[in-house]
N, C-alpha and C positions, 0 to 999 in steps of 0.2 A: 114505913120505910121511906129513907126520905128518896124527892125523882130526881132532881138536877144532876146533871152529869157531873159535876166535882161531886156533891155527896155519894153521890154511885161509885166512884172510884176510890173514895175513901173507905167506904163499906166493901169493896172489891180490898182493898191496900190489906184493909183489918183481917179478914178473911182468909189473906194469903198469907201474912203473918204467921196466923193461929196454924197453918197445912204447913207451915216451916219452921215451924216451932220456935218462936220468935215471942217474947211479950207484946200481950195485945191490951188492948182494956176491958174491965171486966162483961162489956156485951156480945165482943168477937165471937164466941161461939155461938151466939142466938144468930147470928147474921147468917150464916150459912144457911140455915132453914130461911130466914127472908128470903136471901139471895134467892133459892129451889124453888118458894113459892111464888114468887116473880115473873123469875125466867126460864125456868125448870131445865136448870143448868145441870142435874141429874140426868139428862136424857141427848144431852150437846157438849161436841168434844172438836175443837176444832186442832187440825191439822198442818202442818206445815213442814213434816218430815215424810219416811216413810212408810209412815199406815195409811197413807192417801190410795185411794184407786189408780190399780196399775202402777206401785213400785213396789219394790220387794220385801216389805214387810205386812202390805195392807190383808194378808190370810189372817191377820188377829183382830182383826174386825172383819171380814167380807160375811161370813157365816151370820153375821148380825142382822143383816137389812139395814134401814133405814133411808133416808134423804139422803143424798149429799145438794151445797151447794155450795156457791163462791163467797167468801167471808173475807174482813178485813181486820186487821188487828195493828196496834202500832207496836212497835218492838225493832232491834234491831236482832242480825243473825251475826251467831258467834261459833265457837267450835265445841266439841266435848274434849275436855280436857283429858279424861282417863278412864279406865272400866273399858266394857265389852263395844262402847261402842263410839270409844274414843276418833278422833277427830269430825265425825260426820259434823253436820250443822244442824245446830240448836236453836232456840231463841231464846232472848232475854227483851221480858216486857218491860218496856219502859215510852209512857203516855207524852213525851217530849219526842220521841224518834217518827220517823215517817211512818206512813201505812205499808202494814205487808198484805198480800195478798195468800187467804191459802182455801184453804176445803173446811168446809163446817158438815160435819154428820151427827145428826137428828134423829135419834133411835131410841127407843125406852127401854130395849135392851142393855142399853150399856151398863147398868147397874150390874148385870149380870158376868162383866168380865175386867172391872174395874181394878180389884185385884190383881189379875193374871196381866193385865196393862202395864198397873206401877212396876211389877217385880219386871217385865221385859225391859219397860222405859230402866230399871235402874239403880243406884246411889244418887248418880248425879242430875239427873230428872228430878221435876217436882211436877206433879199434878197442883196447880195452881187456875185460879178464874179469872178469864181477862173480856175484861170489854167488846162486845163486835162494834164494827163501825160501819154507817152509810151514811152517806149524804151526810157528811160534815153532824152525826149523831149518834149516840147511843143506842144500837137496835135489839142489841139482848146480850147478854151473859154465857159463855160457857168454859167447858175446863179444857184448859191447853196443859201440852207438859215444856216446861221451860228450866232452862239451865240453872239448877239449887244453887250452888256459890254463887253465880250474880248474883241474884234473884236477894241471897241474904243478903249480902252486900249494899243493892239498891234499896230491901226493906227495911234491913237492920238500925 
C-alpha cells in the first residue's frame, strides 16, 4: 500500500467509488482490505451528525461502547435534500474545503451494527472513508456517512 498522503487519498477516492458504485479500476475492490488492514477502518466511524454523544440519535451506537474522541476531516456541511431525514446537515468530503471538527468512535463492535446504521442513515447517505487529520497529516482512515449525490458528483 502505497503511504503518501496524495496516494492514500487516491486509494481513499478508488474505494469510495467502488461503495458508490461508480467505475473504479480493476484493484478498487482489493483496496478496501488494504485500507482495514492499515487502519482498521472496520472498527472507526467518525461523526459529524447526530449519533455523536448526547444528541438525539446517538442510542444507535450508545449500547456499543467504545472510545470516542475529537477527529478532524475536511469536508464542507450541506443539507439532506429528501427522505426521512431531509434538511438536517450532512457532509460532503471534499480534500480542498477546510477542516471540520467532529467525534471519531473506536469500537470493534461496529461491524456488528453496520447494517442497521446504512438502512437508518438512508438513500441519501453513503457510508464512505475519509481521511482523519492532525497536525497538518494523515493520522488514520475511517467510515463517515456523507451526502450520496455530491459525493457522485465530486467522484463521478
Amino acid at each position: 500500500m502505497e503511504t503518501d498522503s496524495e496516494a492514500l487519498r487516491r486509494q481513499i477516492d478508488a474505494a469510495n467509488r467502488a461503495r458508490l458504485g461508480l467505475p473504479v479500476e480493476a484493484k478498487g475492490p482489493a483496496l478496501e482490505a488494504e485500507l482495514e488492514a492499515a487502519f482498521g477502518t472496520a472498527s472507526r466511524l467518525a461523526i459529524s451528525g447526530t449519533l455523536a454523544p448526547g444528541t438525539v440519535n446517538h442510542h444507535h451506537l450508545a449500547e456499543l461502547g467504545g472510545a470516542w474522541q475529537p477527529a478532524s476531516v475536511r469536508g464542507r456541511l450541506d443539507r439532506v435534500p429528501a427522505g426521512e431525514h431531509r434538511g438536517l446537515p450532512a457532509i460532503v468530503l471534499d480534500p480542498a474545503a477546510e477542516l471540520l471538527r467532529l467525534q471519531l468512535l473506536r469500537c470493534p463492535r461496529l461491524g456488528e451494527v453496520w447494517q442497521r446504521l446504512d438502512s437508518f442513515e438512508g438513500e441519501e447517505m453513503q457510508r464512505l472513508l475519509v481521511p482523519l487529520e492532525a497536525e497538518g497529516r494523515i493520522s488514520g482512515v475511517a467510515n463517515i456517512y456523507a451526502l450520496r449525490g455530491a459525493m457522485i458528483e465530486l467522484l463521478g
